[in-house]
N, C-alpha and C positions, 0 to 999 in steps of 0.2 A: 659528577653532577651534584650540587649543592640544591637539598630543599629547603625551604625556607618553613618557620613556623608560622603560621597566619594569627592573628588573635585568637579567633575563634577558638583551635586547638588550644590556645595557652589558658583561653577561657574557663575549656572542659578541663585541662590540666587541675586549674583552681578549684574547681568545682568539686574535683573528684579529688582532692586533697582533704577538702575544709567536709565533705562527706565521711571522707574516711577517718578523720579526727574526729569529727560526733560520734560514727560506730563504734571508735576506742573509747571514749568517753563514756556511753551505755553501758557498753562492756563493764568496764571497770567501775559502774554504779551496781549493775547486774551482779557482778560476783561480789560484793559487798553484799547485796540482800537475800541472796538467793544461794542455796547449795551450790558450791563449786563446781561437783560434778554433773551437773543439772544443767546449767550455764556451761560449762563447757562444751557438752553433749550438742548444746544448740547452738552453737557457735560452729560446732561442727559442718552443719547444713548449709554454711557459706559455698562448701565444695558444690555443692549440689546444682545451687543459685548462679555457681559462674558456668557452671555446664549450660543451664539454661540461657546464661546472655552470650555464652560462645553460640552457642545456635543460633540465637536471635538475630545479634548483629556482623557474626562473621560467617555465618551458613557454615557452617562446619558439621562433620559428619563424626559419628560417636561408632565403635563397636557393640556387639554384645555385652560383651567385658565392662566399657566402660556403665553401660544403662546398667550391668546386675549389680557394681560396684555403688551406683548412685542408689540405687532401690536400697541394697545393704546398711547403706549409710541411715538413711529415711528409715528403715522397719528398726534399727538399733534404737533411735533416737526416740523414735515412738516409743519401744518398748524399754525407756531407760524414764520415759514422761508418766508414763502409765503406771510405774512400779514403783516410781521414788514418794507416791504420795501416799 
């Protein structure tokens, strides 16, 4: 069975391209101005952010594991923001 791609979808394809070229683009103004590991650190928290849109828009279900790994992420990050100033 062959699906077809409707606009729409090739729409959000674009959308979520020329999105994801700005986020590189900040990025790489970010670590330009800012400490590398600082900027990286926060970069990190993307992991965190798809966890939340995996829930969001595909209802998906997370272990223990995966929530204490998202928090680890989160308390490191904090604690790498807190200490590097």
């Amino acid at each position: 069975m062959h699906n077809r791609i409707s606009l729409k979808q090739i729409g959000l394809m674009l959308l979520i391209s020329i999105l994801d070229i700005l986020c590189l683009c900040l990025l790489y103004k970010a670590f330009q101005i800012e400490k590398a590991g600082l900027t990286a650190s926060l970069s990190i928290l993307g992991v965190v952010w798809v966890f939340f849109a995996d829930v969001l828009f595909f209802n998906s279900n997370y272990s223990y594991v995966d929530i204490i790994g998202g928090a680890l992420i989160i308390s490191a990050t904090c604690f790498i923001i807190l200490t590097a100033r």
